[in-house]
C-alpha positions in Angstrom: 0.0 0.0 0.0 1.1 3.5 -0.7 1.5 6.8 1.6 -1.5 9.1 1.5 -0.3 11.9 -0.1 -1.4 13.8 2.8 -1.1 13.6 6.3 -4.0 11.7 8.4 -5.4 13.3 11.2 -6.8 11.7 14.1 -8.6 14.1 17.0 -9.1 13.1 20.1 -12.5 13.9 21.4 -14.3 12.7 24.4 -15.9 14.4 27.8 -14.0 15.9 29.8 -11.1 14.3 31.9 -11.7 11.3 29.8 -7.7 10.8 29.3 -7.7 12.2 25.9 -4.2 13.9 26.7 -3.0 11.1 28.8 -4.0 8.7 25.7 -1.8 11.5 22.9 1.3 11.1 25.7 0.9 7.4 25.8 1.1 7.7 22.0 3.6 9.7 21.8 5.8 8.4 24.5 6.3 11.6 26.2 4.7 14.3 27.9 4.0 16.6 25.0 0.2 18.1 26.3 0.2 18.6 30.0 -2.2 17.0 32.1 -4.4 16.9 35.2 -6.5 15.2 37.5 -9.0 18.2 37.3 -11.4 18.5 34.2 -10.6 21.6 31.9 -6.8 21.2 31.7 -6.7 21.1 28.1 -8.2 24.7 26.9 -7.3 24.9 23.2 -6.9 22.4 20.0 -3.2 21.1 19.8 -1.7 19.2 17.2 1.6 16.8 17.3 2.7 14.4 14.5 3.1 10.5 15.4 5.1 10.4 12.0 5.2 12.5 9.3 1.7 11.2 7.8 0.0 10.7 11.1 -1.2 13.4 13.3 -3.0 13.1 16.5 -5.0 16.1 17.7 -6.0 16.9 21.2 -8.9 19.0 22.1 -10.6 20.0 25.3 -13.3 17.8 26.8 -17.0 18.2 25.0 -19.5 19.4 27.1 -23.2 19.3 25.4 -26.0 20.4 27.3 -27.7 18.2 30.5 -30.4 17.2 32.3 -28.3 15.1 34.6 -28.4 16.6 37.8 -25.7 19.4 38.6 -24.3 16.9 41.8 -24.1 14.0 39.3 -22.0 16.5 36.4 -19.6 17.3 39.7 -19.0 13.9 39.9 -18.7 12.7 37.0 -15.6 15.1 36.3 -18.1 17.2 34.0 -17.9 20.1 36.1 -14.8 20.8 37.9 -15.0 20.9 42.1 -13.2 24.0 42.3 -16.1 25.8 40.8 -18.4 24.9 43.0 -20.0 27.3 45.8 -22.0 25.0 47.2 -20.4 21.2 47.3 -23.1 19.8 49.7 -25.8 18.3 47.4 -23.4 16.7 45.4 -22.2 15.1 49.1 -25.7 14.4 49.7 -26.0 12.9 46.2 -23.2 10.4 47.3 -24.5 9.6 50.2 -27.8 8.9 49.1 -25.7 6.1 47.1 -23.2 4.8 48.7 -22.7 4.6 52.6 -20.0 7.2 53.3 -20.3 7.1 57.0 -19.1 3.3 56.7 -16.3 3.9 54.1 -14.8 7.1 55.8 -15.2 5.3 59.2 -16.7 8.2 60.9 -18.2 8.3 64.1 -22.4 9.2 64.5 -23.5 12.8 65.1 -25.2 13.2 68.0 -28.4 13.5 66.7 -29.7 10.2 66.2 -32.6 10.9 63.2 -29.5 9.9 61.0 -26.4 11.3 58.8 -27.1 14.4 56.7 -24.6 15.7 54.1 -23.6 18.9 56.5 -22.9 15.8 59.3 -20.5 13.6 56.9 -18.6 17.5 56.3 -18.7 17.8 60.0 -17.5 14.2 60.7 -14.7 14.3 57.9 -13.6 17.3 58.8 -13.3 16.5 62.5 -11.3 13.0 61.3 -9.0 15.1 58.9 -8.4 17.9 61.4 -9.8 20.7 58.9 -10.3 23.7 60.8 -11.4 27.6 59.6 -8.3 29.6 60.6 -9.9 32.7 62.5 -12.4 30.2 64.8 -10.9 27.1 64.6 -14.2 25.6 63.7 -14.1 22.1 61.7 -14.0 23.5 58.1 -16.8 21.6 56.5 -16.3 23.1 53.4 -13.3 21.8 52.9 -14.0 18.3 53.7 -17.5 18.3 51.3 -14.6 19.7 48.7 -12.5 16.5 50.1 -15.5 14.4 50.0 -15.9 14.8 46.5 -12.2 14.3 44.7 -12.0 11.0 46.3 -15.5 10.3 44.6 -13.2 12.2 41.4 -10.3 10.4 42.2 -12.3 6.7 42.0 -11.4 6.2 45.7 -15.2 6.5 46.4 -16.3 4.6 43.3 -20.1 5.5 42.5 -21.7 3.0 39.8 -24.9 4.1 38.5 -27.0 1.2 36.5 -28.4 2.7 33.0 -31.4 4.6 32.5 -33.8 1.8 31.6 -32.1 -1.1 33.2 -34.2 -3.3 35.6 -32.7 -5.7 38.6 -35.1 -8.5 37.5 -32.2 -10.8 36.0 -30.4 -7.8 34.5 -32.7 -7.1 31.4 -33.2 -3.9 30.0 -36.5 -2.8 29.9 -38.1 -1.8 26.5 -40.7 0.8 25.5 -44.0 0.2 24.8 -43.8 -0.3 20.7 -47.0 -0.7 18.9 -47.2 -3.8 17.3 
């Protein structure tokens, strides 16, 4: 077979922090797009040759419009952590779905009608020793924030099922379609 006559491109698309750039360094074999744990690292369209016919282009992560809930984008790496005023729904979210008090080994409130997201902040942040500097109160904004990159991270792994997807012997469920 002969050489295209020009060079092949092949972008690299995906959501974002999907491992697009981590994939183009792997290619590569070096560290030619920098990259991140965090979800926007990549901000512009880059372009490095594999050979002289074979280019591989990197782009920043595709966001399209959602009706997924915002907690749900957060952790899903759609929306980046550091950009969030308010981390405790998506901590609620969690814990609605997995059994946080359990995995970060924390001890009960004193209230005993159950854990709410502000008392798994409280509790993590008591465990991790975050305090605010002026009162020396446990920082419970920076333990939701902590919460929620080990969720990122995969430390806290969160597995949804599909939408459509029924327990009863793991069959999806169909629509109703007329005969």
């Amino acid at each position: 077979p002969s050489l295209p006559l020009f060079p092949c491109s092949c972008p690299l698309s995906g959501l974002p922090n999907a491992g697009k750039s981590s994939v183009l360094n792997a290619l590569l074999g070096r560290g030619a797009v920098s990259v991140s744990r965090a979800p926007g690292r990549t901000r512009y369209f880059q372009t490095h040759f594999l050979t002289p016919h074979v280019r591989l282009c990197d782009c920043p992560g595709l966001v399209f419009p959602s009706r997924a809930p915002p907690a749900l984008q957060v952790l899903a790496g759609v929306y980046p952590i550091s950009q969030l005023q308010e981390p405790y729904s998506a901590v609620g979210y969690l814990a609605a779905r997995l059994p946080l008090p359990s995995l970060l080994q924390l001890r009960p409130p004193s209230a005993a009608d159950g854990w709410t997201a502000w008392d798994i902040c409280e509790a993590w942040a008591e465990k991790r020793g975050y305090k605010t500097a002026r009162t020396a109160r446990n920082d419970v904004y920076r333990a939701a924030n902590g919460i929620l990159r080990l969720a990122a991270e995969g430390r806290l792994r969160l597995c949804l099922r599909p939408p459509g997807f029924t327990a009863h012997q793991g069959e999806t469920s169909t629509p109703n379609l007329p005969p």
